[in-house]
C-alpha positions as CSV (number, residue, x, y, z in Angstrom):
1,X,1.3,-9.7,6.0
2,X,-1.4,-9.3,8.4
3,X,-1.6,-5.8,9.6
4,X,-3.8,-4.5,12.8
5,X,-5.9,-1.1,13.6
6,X,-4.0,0.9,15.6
7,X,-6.8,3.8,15.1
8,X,-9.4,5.7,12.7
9,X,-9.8,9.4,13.0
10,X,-13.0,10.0,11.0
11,X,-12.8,13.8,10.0
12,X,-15.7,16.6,10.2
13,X,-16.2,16.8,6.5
14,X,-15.1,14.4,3.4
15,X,-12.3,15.4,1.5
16,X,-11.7,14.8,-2.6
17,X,-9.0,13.1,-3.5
18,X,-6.4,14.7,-5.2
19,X,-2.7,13.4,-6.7
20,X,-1.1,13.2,-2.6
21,X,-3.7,11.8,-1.3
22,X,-5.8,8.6,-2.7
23,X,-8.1,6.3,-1.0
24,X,-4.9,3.9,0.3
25,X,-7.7,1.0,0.2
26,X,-9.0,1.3,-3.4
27,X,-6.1,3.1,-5.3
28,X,-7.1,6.2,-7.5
29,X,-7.8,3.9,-10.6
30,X,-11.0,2.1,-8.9
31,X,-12.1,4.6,-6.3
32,X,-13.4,8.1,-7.0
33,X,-15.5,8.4,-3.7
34,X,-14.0,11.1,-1.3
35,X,-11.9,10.4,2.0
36,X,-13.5,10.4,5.3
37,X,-11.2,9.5,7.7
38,X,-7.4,8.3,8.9
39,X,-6.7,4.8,9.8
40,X,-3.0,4.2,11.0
41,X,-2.2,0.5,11.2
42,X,0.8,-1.7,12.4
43,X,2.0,-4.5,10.5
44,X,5.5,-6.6,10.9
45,X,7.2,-4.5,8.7
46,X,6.1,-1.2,10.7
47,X,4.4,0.5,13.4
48,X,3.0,3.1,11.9
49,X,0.9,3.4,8.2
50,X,-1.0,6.0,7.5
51,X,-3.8,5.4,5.3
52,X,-6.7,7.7,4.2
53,X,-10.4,6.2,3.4
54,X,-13.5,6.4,2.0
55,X,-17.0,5.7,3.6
56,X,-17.4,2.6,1.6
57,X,-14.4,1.2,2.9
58,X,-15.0,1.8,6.1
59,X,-18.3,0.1,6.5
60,X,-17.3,-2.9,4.4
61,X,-14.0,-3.4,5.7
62,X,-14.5,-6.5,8.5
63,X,-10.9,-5.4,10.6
64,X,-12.8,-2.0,10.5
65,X,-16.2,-2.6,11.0
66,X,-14.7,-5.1,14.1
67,X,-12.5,-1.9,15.2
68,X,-15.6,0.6,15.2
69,X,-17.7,-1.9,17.2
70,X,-15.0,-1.7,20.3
């Protein structure tokens, strides 16, 4: 399911991760670096999906890097 960047709200200072809230790109078992920012996406199965990121992600992600470039 192909899912589209509805926005990224990159926040004033990174945040650790902690049990609610894991980098939703990575997962908690292969990421340890801390969040940086918001991305809500649309898919077919919803409008809205909140996902918090870290930096890496968010430079190597193409739908991102494409998004950031707008």
């Amino acid at each position: 399911m192909k899912s589209e960047i509805v926005s990224i709200e990159q926040w004033d200072r990174p945040q650790p991760q902690r049990d609610g809230t894991l980098c939703s790109a990575h997962g908690r078992t292969s990421c340890s670096r801390d969040l940086v920012a918001e991305v809500i996406l649309r898919d077919e199965g919803s409008p809205r999906v909140r996902w918090t990121v870290c930096d890496h992600w968010l430079k190597t992600n193409p739908d991102a890097i494409a998004y950031d470039a707008q």
